[in-house]
DRENGU-290224 format. One record per residue (C-alpha): residue in three letters; residue number from 0; y, x, z. Coordinates in pm, 1 decimal, always signed. Example, Ala and Ser with C-alpha at 12.3 -4.5 7.8 and 13.67 -1.06 7.14 Angstrom:
pt type: ALA, seq: 0, py: -450.0, px: +1230.0, pz: +780.0;
pt type: SER, seq: 1, py: -106.0, px: +1367.0, pz: +714.0;
END
This chain:
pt type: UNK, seq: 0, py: +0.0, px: +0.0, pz: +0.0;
pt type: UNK, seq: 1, py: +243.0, px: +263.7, pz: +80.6;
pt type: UNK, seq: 2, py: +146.2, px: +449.7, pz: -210.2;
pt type: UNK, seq: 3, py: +25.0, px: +814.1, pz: -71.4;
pt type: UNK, seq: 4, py: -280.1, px: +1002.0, pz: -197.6;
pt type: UNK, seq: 5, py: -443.2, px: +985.2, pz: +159.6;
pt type: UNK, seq: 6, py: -385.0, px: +794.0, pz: +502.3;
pt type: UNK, seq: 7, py: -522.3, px: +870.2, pz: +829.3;
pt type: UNK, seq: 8, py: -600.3, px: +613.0, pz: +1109.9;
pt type: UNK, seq: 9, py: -484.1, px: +721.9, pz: +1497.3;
pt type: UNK, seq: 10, py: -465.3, px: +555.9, pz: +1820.0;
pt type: UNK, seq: 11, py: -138.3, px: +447.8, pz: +1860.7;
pt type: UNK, seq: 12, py: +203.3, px: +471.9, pz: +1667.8;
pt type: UNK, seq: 13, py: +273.7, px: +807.3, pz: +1886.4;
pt type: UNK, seq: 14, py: -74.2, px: +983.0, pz: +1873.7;
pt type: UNK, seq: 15, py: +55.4, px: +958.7, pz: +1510.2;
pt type: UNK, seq: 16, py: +353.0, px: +1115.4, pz: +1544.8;
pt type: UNK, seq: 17, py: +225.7, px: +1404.9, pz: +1778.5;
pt type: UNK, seq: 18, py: -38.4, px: +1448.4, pz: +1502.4;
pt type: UNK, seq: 19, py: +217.6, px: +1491.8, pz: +1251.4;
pt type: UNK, seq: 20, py: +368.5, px: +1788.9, pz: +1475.7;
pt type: UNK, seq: 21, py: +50.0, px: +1936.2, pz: +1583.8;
pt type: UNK, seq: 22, py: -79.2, px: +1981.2, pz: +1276.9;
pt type: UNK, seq: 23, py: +254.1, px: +2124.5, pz: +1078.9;
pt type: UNK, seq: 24, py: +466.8, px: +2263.7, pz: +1360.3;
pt type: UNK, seq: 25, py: +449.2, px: +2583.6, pz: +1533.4;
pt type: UNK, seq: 26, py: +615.5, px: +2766.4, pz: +1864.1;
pt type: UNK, seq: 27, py: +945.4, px: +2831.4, pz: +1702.3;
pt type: UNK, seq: 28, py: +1007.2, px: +2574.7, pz: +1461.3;
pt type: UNK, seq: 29, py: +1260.9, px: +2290.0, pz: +1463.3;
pt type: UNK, seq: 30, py: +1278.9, px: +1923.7, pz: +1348.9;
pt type: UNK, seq: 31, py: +1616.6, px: +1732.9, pz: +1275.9;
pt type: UNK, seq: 32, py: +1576.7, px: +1415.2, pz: +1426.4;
pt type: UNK, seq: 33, py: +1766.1, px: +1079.6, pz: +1382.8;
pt type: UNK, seq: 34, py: +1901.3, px: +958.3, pz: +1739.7;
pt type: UNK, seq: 35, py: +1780.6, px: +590.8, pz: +1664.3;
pt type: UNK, seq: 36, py: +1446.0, px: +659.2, pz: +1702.6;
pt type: UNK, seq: 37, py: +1162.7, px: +456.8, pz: +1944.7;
pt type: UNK, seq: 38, py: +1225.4, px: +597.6, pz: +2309.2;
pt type: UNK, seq: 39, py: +953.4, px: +734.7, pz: +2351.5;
pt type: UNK, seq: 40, py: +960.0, px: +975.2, pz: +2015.1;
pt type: UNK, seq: 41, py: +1322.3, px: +1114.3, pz: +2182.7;
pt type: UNK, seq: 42, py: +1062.9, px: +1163.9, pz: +2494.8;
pt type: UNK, seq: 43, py: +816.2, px: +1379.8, pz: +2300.7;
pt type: UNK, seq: 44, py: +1081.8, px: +1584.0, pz: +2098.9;
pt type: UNK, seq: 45, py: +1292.8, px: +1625.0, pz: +2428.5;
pt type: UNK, seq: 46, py: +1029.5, px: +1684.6, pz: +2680.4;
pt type: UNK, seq: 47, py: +703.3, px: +1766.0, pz: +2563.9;
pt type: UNK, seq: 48, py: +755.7, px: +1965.8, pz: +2263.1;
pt type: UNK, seq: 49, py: +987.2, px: +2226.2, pz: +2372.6;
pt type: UNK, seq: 50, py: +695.8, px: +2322.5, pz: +2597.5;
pt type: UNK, seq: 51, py: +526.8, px: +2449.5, pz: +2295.2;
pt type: UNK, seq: 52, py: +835.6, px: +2637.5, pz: +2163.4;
pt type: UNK, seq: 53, py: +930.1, px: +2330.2, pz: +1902.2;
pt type: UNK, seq: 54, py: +1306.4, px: +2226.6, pz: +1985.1;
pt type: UNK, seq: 55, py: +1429.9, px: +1914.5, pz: +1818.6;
pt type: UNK, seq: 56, py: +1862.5, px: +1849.7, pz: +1742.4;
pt type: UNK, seq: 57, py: +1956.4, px: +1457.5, pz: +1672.2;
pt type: UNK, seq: 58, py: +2188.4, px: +1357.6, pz: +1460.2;
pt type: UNK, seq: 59, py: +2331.9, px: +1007.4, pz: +1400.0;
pt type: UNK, seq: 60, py: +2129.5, px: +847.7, pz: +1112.6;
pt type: UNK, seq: 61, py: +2354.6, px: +722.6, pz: +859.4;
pt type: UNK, seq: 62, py: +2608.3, px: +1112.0, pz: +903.5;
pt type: UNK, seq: 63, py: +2426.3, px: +1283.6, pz: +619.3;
pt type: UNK, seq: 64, py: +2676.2, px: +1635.1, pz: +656.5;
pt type: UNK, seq: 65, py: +2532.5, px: +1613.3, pz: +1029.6;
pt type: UNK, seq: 66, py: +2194.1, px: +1622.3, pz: +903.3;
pt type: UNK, seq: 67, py: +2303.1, px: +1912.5, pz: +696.7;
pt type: UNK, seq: 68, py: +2477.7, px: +2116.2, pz: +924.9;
pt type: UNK, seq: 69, py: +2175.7, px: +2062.2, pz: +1161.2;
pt type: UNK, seq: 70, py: +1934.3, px: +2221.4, pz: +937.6;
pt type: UNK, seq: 71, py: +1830.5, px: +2546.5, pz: +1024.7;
pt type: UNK, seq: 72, py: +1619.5, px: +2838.2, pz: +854.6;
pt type: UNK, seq: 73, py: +1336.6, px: +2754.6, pz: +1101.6;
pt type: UNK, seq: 74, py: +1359.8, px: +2389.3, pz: +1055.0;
pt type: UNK, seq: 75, py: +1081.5, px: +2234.6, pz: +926.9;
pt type: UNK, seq: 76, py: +1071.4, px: +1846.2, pz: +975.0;
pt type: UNK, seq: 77, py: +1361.8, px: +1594.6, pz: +936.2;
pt type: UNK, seq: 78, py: +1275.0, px: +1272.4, pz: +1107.8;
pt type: UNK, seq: 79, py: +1392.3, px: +857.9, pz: +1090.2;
pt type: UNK, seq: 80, py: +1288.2, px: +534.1, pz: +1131.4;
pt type: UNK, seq: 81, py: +1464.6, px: +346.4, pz: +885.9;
pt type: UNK, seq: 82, py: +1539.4, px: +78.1, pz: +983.7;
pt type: UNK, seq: 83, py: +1558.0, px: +193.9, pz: +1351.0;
pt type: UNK, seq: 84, py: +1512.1, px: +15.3, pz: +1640.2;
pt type: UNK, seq: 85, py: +1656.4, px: -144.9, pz: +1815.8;
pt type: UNK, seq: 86, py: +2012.8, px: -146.0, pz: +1610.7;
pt type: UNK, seq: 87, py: +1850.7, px: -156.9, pz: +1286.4;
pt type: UNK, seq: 88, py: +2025.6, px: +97.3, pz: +1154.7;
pt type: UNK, seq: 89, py: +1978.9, px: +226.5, pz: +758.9;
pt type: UNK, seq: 90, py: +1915.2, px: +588.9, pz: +633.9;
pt type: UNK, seq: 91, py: +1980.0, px: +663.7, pz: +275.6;
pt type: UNK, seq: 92, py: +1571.8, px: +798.0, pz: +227.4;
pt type: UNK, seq: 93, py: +1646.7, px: +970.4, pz: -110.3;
pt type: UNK, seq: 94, py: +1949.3, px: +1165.0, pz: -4.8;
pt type: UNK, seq: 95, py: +1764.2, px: +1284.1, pz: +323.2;
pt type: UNK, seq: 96, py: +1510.8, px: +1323.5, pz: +64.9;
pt type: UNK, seq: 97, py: +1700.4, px: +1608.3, pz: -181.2;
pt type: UNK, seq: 98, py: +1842.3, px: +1732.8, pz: +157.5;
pt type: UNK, seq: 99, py: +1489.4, px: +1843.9, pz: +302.6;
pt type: UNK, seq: 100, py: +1348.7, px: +1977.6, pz: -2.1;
pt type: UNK, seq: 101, py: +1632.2, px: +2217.1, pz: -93.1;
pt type: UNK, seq: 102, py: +1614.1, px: +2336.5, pz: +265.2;
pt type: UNK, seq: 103, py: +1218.6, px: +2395.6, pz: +222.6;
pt type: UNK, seq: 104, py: +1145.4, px: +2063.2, pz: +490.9;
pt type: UNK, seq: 105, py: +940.8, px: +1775.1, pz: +509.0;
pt type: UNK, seq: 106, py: +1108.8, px: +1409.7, pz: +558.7;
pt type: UNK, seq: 107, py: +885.1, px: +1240.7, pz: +748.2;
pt type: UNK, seq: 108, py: +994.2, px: +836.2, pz: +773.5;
pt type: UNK, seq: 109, py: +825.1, px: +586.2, pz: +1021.6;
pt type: UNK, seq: 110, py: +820.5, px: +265.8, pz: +848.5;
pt type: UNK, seq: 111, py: +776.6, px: +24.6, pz: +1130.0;
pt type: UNK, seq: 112, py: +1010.2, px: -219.2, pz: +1114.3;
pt type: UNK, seq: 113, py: +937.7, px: -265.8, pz: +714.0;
pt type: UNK, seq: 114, py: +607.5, px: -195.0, pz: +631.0;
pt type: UNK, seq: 115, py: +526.2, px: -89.7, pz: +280.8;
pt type: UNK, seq: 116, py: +584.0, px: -510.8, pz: +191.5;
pt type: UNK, seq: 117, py: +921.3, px: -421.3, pz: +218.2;
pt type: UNK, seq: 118, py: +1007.5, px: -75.9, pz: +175.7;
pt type: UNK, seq: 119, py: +768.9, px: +209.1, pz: +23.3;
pt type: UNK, seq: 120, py: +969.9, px: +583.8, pz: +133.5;
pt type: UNK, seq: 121, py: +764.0, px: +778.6, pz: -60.7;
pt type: UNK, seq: 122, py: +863.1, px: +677.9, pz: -368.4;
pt type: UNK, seq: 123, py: +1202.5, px: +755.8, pz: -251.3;
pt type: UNK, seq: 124, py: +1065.2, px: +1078.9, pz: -200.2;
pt type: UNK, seq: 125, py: +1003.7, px: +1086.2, pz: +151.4;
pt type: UNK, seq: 126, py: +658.4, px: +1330.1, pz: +192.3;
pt type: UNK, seq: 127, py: +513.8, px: +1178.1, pz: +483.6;
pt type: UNK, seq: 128, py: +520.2, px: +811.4, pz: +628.0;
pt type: UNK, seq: 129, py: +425.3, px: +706.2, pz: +1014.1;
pt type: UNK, seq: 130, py: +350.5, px: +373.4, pz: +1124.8;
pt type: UNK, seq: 131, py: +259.1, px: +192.0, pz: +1442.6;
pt type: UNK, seq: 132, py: -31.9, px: -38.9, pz: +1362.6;
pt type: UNK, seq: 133, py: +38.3, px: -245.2, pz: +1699.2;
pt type: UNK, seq: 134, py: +316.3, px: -370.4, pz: +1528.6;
pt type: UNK, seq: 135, py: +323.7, px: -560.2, pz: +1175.2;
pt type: UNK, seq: 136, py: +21.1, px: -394.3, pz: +1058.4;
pt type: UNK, seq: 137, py: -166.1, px: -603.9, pz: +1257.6;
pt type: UNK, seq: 138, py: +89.3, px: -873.9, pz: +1306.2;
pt type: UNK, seq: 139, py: -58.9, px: -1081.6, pz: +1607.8;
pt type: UNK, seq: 140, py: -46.2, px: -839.7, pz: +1881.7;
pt type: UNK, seq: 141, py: -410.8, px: -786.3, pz: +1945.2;
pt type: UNK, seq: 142, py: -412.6, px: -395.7, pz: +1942.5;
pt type: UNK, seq: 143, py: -273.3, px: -50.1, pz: +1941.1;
pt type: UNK, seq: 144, py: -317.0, px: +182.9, pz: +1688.0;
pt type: UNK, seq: 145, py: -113.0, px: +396.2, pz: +1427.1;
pt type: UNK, seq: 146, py: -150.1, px: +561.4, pz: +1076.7;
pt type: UNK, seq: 147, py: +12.7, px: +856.4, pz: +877.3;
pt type: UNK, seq: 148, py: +18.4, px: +842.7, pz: +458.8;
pt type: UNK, seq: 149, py: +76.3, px: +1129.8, pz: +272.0;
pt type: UNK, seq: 150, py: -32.3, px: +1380.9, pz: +31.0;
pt type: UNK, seq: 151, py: -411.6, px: +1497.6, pz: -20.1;
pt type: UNK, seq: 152, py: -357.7, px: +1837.9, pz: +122.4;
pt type: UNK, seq: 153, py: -97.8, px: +1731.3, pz: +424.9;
pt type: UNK, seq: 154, py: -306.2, px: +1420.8, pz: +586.5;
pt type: UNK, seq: 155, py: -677.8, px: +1458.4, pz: +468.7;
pt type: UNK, seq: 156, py: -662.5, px: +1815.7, pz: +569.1;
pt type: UNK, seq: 157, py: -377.7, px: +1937.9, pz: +797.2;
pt type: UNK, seq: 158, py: -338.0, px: +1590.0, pz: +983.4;
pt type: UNK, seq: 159, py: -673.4, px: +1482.1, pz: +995.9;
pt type: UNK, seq: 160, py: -852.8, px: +1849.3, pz: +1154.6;
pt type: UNK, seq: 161, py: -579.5, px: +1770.8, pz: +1403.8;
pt type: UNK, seq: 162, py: -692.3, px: +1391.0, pz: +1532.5;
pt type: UNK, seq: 163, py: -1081.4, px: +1480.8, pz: +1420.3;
pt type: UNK, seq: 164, py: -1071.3, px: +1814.8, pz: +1713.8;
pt type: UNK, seq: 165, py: -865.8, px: +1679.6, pz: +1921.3;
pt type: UNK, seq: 166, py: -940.5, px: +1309.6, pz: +1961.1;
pt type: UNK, seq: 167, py: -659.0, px: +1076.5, pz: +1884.3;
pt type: UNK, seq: 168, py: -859.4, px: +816.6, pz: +1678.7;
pt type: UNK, seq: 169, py: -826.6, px: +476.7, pz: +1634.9;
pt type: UNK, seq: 170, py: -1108.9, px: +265.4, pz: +1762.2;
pt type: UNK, seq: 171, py: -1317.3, px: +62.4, pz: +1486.6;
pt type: UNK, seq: 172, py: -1292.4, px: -227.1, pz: +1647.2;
pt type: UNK, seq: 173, py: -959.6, px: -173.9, pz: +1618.5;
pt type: UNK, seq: 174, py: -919.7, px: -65.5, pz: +1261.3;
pt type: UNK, seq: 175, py: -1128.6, px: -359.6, pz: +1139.0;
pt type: UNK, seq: 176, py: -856.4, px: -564.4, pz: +1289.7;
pt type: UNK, seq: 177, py: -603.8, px: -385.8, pz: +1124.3;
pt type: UNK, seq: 178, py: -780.4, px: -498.6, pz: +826.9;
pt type: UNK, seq: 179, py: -781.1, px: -802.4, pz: +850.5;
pt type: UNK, seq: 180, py: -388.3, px: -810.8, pz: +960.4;
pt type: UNK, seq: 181, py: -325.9, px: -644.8, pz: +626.8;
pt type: UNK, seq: 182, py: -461.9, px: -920.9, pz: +408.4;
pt type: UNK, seq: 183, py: -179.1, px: -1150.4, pz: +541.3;
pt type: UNK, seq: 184, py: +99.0, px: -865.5, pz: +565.1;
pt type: UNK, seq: 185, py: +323.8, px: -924.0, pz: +247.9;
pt type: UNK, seq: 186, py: +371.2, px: -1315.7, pz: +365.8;
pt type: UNK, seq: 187, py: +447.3, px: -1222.2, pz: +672.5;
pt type: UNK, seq: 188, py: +643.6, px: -996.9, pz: +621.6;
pt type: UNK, seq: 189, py: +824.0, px: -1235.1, pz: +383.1;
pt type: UNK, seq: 190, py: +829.0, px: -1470.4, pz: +584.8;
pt type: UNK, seq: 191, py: +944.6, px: -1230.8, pz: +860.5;
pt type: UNK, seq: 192, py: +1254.1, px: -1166.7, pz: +693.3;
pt type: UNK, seq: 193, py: +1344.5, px: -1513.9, pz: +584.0;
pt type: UNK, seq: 194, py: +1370.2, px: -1664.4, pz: +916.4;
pt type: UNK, seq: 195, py: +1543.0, px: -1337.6, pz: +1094.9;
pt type: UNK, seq: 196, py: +1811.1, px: -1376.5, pz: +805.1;
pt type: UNK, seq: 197, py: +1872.8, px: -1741.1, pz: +896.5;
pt type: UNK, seq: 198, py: +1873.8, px: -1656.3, pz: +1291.3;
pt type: UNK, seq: 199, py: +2138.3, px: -1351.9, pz: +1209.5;
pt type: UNK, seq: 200, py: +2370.8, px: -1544.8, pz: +1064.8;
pt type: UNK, seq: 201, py: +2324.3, px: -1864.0, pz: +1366.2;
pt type: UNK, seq: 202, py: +2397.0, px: -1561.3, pz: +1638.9;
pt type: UNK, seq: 203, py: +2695.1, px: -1431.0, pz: +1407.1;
pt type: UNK, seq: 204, py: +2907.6, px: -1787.4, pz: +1435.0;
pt type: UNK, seq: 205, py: +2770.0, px: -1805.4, pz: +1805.2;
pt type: UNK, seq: 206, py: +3071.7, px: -1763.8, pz: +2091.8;
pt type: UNK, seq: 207, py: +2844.8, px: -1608.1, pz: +2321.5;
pt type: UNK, seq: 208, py: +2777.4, px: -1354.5, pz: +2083.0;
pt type: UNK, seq: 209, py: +2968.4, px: -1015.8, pz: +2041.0;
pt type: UNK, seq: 210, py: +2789.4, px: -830.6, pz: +1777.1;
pt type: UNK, seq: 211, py: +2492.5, px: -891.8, pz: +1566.2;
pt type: UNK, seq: 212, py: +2263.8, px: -652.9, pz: +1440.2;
pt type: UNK, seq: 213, py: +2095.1, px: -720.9, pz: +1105.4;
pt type: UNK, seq: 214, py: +2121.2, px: -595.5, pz: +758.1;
pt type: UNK, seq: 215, py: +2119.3, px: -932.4, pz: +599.9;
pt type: UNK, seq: 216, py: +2476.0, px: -983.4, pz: +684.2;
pt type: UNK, seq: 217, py: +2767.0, px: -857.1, pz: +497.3;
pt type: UNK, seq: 218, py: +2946.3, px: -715.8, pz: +777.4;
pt type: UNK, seq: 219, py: +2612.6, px: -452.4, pz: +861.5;
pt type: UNK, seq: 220, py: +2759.2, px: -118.5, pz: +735.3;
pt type: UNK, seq: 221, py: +2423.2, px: -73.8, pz: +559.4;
pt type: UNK, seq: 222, py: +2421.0, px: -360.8, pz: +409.6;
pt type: UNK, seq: 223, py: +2380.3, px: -277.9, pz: +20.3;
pt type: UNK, seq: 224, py: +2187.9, px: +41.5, pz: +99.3;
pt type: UNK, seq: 225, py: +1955.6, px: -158.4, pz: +262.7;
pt type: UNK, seq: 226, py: +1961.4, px: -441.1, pz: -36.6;
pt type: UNK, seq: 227, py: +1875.8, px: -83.8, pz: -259.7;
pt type: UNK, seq: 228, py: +1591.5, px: +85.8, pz: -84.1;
pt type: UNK, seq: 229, py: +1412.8, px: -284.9, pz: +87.1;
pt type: UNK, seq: 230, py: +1254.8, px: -545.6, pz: -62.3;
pt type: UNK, seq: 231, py: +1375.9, px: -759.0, pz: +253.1;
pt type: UNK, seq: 232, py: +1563.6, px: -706.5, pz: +549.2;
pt type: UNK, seq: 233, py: +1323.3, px: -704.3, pz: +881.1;
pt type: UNK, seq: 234, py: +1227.7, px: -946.0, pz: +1053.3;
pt type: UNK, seq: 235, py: +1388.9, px: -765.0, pz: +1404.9;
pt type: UNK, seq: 236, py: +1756.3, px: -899.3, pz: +1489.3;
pt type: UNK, seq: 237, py: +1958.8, px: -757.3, pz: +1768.3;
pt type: UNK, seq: 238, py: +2281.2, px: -890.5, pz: +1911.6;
pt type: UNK, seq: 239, py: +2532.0, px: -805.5, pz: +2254.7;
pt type: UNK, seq: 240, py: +2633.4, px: -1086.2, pz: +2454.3;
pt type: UNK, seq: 241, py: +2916.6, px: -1004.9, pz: +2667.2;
pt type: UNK, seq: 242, py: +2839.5, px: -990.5, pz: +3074.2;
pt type: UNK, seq: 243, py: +2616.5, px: -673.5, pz: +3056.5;
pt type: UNK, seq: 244, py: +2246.6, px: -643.9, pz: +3191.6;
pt type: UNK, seq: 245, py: +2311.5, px: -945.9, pz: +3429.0;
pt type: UNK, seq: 246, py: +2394.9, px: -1178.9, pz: +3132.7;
pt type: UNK, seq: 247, py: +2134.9, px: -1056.1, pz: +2887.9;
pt type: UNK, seq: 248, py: +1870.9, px: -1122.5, pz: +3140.6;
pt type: UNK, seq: 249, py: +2026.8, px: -1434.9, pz: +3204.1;
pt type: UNK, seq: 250, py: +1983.6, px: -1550.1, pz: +2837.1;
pt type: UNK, seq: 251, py: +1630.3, px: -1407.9, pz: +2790.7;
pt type: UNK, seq: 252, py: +1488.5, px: -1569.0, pz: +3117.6;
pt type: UNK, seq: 253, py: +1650.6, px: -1909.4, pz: +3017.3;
pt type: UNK, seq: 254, py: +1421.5, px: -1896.4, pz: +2725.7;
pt type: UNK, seq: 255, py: +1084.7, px: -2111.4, pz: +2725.1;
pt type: UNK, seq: 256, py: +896.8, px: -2020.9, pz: +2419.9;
pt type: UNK, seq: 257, py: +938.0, px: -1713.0, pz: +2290.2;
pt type: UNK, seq: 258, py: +751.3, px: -1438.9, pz: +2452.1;
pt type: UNK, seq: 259, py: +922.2, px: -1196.2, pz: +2653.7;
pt type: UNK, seq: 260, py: +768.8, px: -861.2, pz: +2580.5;
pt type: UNK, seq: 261, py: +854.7, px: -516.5, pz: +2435.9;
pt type: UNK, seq: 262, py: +640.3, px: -540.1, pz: +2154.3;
pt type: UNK, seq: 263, py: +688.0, px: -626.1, pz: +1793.0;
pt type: UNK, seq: 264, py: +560.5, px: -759.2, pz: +1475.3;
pt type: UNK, seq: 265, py: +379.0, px: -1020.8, pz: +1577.7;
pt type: UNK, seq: 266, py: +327.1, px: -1385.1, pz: +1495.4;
pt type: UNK, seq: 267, py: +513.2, px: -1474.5, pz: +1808.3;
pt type: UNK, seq: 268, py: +887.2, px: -1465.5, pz: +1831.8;
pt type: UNK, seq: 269, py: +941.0, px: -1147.3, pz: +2114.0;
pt type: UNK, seq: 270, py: +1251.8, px: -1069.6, pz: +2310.4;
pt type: UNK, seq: 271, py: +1342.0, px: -821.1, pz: +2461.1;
pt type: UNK, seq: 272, py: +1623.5, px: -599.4, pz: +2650.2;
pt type: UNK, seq: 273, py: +1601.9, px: -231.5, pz: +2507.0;
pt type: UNK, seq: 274, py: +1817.1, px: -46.5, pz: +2764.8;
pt type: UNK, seq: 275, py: +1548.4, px: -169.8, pz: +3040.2;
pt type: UNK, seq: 276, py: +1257.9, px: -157.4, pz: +2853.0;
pt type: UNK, seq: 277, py: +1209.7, px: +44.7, pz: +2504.0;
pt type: UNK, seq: 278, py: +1457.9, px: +298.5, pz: +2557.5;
pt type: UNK, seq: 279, py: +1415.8, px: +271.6, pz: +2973.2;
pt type: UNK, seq: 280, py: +1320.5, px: +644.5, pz: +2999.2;
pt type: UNK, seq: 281, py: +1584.5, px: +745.3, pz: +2784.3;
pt type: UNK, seq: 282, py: +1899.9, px: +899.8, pz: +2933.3;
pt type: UNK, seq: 283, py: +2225.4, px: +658.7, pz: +3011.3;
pt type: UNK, seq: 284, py: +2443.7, px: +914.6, pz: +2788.1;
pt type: UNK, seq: 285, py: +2210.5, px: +893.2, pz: +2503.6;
pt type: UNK, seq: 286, py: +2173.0, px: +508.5, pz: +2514.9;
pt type: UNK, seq: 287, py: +2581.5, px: +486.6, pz: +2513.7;
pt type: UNK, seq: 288, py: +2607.8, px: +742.8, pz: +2258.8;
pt type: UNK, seq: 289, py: +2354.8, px: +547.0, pz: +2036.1;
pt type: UNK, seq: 290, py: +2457.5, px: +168.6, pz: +2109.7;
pt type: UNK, seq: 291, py: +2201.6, px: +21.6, pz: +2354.3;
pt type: UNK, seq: 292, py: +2411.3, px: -138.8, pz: +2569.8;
pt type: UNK, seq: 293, py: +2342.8, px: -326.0, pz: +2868.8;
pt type: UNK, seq: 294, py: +2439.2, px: -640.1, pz: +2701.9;
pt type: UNK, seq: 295, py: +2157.3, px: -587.8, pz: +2373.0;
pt type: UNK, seq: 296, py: +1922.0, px: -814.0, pz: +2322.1;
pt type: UNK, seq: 297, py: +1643.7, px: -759.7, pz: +2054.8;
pt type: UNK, seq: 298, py: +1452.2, px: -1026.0, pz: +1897.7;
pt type: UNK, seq: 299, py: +1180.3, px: -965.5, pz: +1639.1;
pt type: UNK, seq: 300, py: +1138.1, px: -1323.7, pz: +1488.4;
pt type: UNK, seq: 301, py: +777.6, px: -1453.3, pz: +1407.1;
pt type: UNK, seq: 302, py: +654.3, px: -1727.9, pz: +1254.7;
pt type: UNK, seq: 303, py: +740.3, px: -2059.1, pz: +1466.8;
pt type: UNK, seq: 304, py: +951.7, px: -2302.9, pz: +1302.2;
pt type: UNK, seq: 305, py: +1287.8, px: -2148.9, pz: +1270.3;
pt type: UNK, seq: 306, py: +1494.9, px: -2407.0, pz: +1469.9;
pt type: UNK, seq: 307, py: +1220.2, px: -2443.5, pz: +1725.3;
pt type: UNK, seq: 308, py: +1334.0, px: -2045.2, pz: +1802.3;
pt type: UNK, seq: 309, py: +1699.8, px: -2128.9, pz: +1751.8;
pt type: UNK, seq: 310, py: +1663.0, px: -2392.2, pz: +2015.0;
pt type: UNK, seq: 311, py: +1523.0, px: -2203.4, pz: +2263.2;
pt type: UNK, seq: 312, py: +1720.7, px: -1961.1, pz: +2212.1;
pt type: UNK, seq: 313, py: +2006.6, px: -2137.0, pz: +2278.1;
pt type: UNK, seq: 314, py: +1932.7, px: -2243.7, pz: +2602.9;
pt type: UNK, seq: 315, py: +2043.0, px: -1940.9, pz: +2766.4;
pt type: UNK, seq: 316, py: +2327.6, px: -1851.8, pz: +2496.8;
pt type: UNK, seq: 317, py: +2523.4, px: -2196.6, pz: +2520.0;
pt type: UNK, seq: 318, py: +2494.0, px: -2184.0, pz: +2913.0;
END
């Protein structure tokens, strides 16, 4: 689906991305990271990594002379999710693209959020892609896995000795799930996007609503990049209310029916409040200097009946 010459199965979305760096990083190197990444990724490259001699520099996503000023001759591996979460944020994949390979790097893009229905990176030139199978892969929520695509000689050889010595497989119980989730993932993914669209633009005439985060609407800075590079535009939607953490948890509690959780991608409508729970472990100056404020909500929108979620929602945002 994603187009690669070879794709290896792991055991969650992050065993795939620590495969990834076992397998082509080495004491010394460095990656160029996007800041609007999953929490825990900014955990591994700021914790865990440098205790292996890999240091990792973030950059804001969308900045491409900060990516390029970043770059350094021991850099090996830029990194994004595109879109990001939780602000759903855009990177242009074939500039970062040129940028990496005159600079002798890999672009590796997790694909989350979009999922090869929506948005293929390698064709964009991206060489490797990351995904968390917990997510849309699977699209109900029943496990966790991951998966890197890539080519031949990177994944089937370099990637996979890594997971095949040192154990981060997925189970097959597991992967036959992930199967089956992939029979149904272009119409839900579709489907995804359609009703996310029409809840961005109910939260962007809302009064309780500050800011809306989708790329659907005309005001999103990425908006035609992401109408370029996507097939769709996500089916995650985040917005600030004003009132801070108190008032966020205010409006997600009032809710009745959709299912409050940090996960995404599934059938079920999820929300969630990223400061306390995604990016949690990640520092308060990083979360201001990225966006996640105390007042963010995120909201990845399944498959209910559209006003059904509206409804609901509303019960906490018109109080």
């Amino acid at each position: 689906m994603e187009g690669g010459e070879a794709c290896v199965a792991t055991a969650s979305g992050m065993a795939a991305i620590m495969s990834i760096c076992v397998a082509l990083l080495k004491a010394g190197d460095h990656i160029v990271s996007s800041r609007s990444i999953f929490g825990t990724t900014t955990t591994l490259f700021e914790k865990y990594l440098p205790r292996f001699g890999i240091e990792a520099s973030f950059v804001d996503i969308s900045d491409l002379q900060a990516w390029k000023q970043s770059i350094r001759q021991n850099t090996r591996l830029l990194f994004l999710e595109t879109p990001s979460n939780p602000l759903i944020e855009i990177a242009d994949i074939e500039a970062l693209a040129g940028l990496a390979h005159d600079n002798r790097c890999l672009l590796v893009v997790d694909n989350c959020l979009c999922t090869p229905a929506l948005q293929r990176p390698l064709e964009l030139g991206a060489d490797l892609v990351v995904h968390s199978a917990t997510k849309y892969l699977d699209g109900q929520g029943r496990i966790v896995g991951g998966a890197v695509v890539g080519p031949e000689q990177l994944v089937a050889e370099e990637i996979f000795g890594v997971i095949r010595t040192t154990g981060p497989t997925l189970s097959p119980f597991n992967a036959w799930v992930a199967l089956k989730g992939l029979e149904t993932l272009s119409l839900r993914m579709n489907m995804h996007s359609q009703q996310a669209t029409r809840l961005a633009e109910h939260l962007a005439d809302h009064p309780g609503v500050e800011r809306v985060y989708h790329p659907s609407l005309e005001s999103h800075p990425q908006h035609q990049l992401a109408k370029s590079q996507q097939k769709g535009f996500g089916g995650v939607v985040s917005f600030v209310v004003a009132g801070g953490r108190e008032k966020a948890w205010r409006v997600i509690d009032a809710t009745q029916m959709l299912s409050i959780t940090a996960n995404l991608g599934d059938v079920k409508t999820t929300i969630t409040h990223p400061a306390s729970t995604t990016h949690g472990r990640v520092s308060d100056e990083l979360k201001a200097r990225v966006g996640i404020t105390e007042g963010l909500i995120r909201i990845a929108v399944g498959l209910e009946n559209i006003e059904d979620i509206i409804a609901d929602l509303s019960r906490g945002l018109d109080a």
